[in-house]
N, C-alpha and C positions, 0 to 999 in steps of 0.2 A: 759625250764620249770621253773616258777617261784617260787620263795625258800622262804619260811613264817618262823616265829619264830622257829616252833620245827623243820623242816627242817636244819636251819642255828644250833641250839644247838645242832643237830644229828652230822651231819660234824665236830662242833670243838670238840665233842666227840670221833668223831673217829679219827682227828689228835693226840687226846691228850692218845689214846692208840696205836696209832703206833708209837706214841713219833716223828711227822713229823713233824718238826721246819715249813719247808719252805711251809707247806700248813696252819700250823698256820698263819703264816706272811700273808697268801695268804686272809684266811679268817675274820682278824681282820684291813684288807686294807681298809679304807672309798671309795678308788676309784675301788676297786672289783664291775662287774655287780649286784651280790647278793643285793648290798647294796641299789641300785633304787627298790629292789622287797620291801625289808623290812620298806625301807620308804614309801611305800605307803599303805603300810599294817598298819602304825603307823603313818602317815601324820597329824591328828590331834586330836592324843591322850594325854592324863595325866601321870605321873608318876605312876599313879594309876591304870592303864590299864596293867602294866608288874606285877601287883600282882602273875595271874596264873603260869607266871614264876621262879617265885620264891622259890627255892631248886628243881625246873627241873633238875637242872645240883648238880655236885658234887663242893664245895665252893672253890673258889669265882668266878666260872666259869658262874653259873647262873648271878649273879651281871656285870661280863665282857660280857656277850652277852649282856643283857640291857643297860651296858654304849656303848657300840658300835653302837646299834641301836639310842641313844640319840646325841651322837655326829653327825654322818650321817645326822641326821631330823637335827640339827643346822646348819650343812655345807648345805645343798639345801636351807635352808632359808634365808641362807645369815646372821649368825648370829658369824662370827669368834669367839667370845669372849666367849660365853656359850660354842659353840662346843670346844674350848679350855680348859676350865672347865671339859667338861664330860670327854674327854680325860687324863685330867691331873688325872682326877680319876679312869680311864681306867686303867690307867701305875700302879698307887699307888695298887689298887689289883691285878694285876699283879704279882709285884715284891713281894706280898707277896708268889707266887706260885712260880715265879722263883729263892726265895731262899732255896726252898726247891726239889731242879733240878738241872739237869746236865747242860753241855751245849746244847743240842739239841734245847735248846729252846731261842738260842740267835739270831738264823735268826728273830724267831716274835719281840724280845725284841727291834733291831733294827729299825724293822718295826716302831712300835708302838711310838718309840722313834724319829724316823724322821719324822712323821705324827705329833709329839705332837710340833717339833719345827717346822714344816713349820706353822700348825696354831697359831703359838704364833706370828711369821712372821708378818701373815693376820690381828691378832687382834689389833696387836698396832701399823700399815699401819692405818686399820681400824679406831680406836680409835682416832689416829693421824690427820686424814683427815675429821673428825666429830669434830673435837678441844677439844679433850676430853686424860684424863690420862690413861696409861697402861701399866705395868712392866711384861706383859706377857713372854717376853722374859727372862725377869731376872728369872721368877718363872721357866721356865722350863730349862734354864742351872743349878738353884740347882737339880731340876728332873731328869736330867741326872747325875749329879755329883754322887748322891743318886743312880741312878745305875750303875754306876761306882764302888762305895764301896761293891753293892751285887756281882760285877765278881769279885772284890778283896779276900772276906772272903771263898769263895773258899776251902777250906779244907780237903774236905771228895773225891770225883771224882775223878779216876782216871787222868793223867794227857793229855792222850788225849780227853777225854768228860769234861775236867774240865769247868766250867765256867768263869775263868781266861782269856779266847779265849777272853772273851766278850771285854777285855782292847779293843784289836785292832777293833770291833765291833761300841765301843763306842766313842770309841777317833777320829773320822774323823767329829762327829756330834756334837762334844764339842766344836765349833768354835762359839756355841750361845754364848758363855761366854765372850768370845773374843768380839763379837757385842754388850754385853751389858757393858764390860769395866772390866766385874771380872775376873781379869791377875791371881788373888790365884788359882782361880778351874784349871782353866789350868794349872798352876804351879804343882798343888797336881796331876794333871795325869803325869804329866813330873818324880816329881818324885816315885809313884808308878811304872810306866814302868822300870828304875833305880830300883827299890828295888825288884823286880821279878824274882825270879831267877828259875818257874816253867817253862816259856815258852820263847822264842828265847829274848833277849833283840834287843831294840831299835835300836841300833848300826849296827846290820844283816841285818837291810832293806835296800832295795838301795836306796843311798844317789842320793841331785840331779845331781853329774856331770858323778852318775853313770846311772840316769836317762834320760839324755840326750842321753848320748852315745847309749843307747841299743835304744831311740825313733828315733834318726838319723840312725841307722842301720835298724832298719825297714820302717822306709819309704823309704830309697834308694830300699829295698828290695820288698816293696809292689808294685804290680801287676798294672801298667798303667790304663787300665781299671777298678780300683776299686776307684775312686774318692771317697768314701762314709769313707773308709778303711784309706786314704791319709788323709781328714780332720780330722779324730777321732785322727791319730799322730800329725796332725798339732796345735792339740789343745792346746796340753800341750807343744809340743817341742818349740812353737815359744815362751812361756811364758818363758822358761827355758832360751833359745835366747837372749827373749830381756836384763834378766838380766844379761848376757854375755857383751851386748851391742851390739848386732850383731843383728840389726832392718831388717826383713825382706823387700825383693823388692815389690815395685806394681807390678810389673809383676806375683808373685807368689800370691800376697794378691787378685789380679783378677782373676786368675783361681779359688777361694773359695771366693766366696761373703757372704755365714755363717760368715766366718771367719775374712774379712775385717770389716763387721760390728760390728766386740767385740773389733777387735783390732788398728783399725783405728782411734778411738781419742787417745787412749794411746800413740800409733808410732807419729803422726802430735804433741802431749803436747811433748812429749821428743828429736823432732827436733828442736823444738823454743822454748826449755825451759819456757815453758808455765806451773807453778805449778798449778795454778786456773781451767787451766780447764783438767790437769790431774784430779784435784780429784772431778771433774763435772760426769767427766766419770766412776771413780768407785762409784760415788754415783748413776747412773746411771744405771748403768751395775750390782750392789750389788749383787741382787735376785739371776741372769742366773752366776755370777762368785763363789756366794758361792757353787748353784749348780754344778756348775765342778769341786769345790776344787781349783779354782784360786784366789780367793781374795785375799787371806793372801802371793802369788807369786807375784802380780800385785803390792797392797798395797806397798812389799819393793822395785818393780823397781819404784816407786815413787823417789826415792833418785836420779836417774840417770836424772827426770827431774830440780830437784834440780842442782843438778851437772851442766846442761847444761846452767842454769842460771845465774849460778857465775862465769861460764866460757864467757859468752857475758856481764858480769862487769867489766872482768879481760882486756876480747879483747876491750873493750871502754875505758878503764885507758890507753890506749899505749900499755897492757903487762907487765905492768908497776908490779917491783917487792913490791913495798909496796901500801895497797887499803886499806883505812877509811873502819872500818866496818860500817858505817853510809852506804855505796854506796850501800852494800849488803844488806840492811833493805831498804833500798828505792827502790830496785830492786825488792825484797818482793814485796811491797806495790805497785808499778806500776803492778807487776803480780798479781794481786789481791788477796793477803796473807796481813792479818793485825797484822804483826810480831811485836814487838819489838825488840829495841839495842840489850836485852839479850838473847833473841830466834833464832835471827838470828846469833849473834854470837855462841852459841850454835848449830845451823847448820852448821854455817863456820866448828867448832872442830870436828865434826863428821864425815863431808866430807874429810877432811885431816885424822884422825883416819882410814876411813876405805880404805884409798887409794884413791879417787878420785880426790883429790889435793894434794901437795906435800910445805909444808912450814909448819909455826907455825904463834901463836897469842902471838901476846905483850898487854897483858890483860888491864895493865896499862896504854899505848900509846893509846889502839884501834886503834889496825894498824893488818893486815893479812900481815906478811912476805911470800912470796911464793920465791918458786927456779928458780934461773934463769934460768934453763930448764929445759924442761916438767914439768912444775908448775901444769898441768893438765892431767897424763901418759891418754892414749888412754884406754876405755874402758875394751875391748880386750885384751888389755896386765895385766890387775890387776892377780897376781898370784893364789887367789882362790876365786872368784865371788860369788862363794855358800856359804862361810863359816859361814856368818852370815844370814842366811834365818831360 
């Protein structure tokens, strides 16, 4: 049965008195069925058409039905950038309701808030590809950041309906900040989580080598016939892997051809220490890797193609215990990185710093001293592979 204006204000009426987070979230979803009835019901009207609407509902709940029904007619139109807009003004009344709530209402807030960054995604793709400007991503990691501080102020709730929940709600989707280059908002979540002392700290989740371990135990465990079950562990376990250094077989990457295709340029870049077109493939892959929560796993086994490179510098000098950092900048520049002397030795320091080669730099000389054996210890063998992720 198809669901018109006072229909759809009916329902998030009766979410909002049975206090249902998750049927809120359900009904302010752009890609819910509801939302092709309402657009057609408003296909080509004015701002000026939602007048009757207005104080239908208890505030700012009439206001969030109408931006909801405005972002929807933008997304069918193909319009990312406006429907980004109504959205972003979606959140903003919103949050003026969610600060005066518990948490029940953090299922939709996330909603709402990963609907507002994947359209910021689209718009400045969009904008990008029409040759035109758009910080929509930037606008909407301060939008999250800004709900971040309403789970923070937190005060009055009990501590299990607190909205403090919302930390861990919100911080898996604060990686826009990351994409747009602002390292502070992610910082300020890093240390809120640190300063928290209402709900479990950071340190109590399972870390990755503790994630591994439990992903390898369930797929030895998982059910032969459940292929479907096998890829969902293979997903993240072989990311966890590759930073290990332990690059899975063709033979396993062929019985999952989903999975060959995410991760098959990354395994061939990190066999041939091929940097250029590792990061071909995470520019590539960007969308579907932020989507699983891999980006930011992949991004740091970047370093292991690095690694692989400097080590086909070292095997082309003889072995040789002293290398011109010159060799390593032009090994750069053959691999299509347009590094300089300082960047590339700056990589050299890094890669010795985190274990993956074993020597020092004679800053002055521009010379890499390495050790005359295991100049480059085995992947494998490094004592703790996770520690800096």
């Amino acid at each position: 049965m198809p669901v018109d204006m006072m229909t759809f204000m009916s329902q998030l009426n009766d979410a909002l008195i049975a206090e249902n987070g998750l049927n809120l979230a359900y009904l302010l979803r752009p890609t819910s069925p509801h939302a092709k009835d309402l657009v057609k019901e408003f296909k080509n009207s004015t701002r000026a058409s939602f007048k009757p609407y207005e104080g239908a509902m208890q505030s700012p709940w009439d206001e969030i039905a109408i931006q909801y029904v405005l972002t929807c007619v933008h997304i069918v139109r193909r319009r990312p950038g406006e429907a980004f807009k109504e959205q972003s003004q979606l959140v903003s009344l919103f949050l003026r309701f969610f600060t005066e709530n518990r948490g029940w209402t953090l299922q939709a807030l996330f909603s709402i808030l990963r609907d507002l960054r994947d359209l910021a995604f689209d718009a400045d793709n969009h904008a990008t590809y029409n040759g035109k400007k758009s910080e929509c991503m930037e606008d909407a990691a301060r939008t999250i950041a800004k709900a971040f501080g309403s789970c923070m102020i937190d005060r009055v709730s009990p501590p299990d309906q607190s909205r403090k929940w919302g930390i861990y709600y919100v911080s898996p989707i604060h990686h826009a900040a990351l994409q747009v280059k602002r390292i502070s908002l992610s910082k300020n979540v890093l240390r809120a989580l640190d300063a928290n002392t209402d709900i479990p700290a950071l340190h109590l989740y399972p870390r990755s080598h503790q994630a591994e371990q439990e992903l390898t135990l369930a797929f030895y465990n998982c059910h032969i016939g459940s292929p479907g079950n096998q890829e969902r562990i293979l997903t993240y376990l072989i990311a966890l892997r590759i930073l290990k250094g332990h690059l899975p077989s063709a033979e396993l990457m062929q019985r999952f051809k989903v999975l060959n295709d995410l991760y098959a340029p990354f395994i061939s870049a990190i066999r041939v220490g091929d940097v250029a077109g590792y990061d071909r493939a995470l520019e590539k892959s960007e969308r579907r890797l932020v989507d699983l929560n891999l980006w930011l796993t992949l991004e740091k086994a970047r370093e292991l193609c690095v690694r692989g490179l400097f080590r086909q510098v070292w095997v082309a000098a003889d072995k040789s215990t002293r290398i011109p950092i010159s060799m390593f900048t032009s090994s750069l520049k053959i691999s299509g990185i347009d590094a300089s002397q300082d960047e590339a030795e700056c990589l050299v320091a890094n890669m010795i710093y985190k274990g993956f080669m074993r020597g020092y730099i004679s800053h002055e000389r521009q010379i890499v001293v390495l050790a005359q054996t295991n100049a480059f210890p085995r992947l494998a063998d490094r004592p703790q592979p996770f520690s800096l992720i």
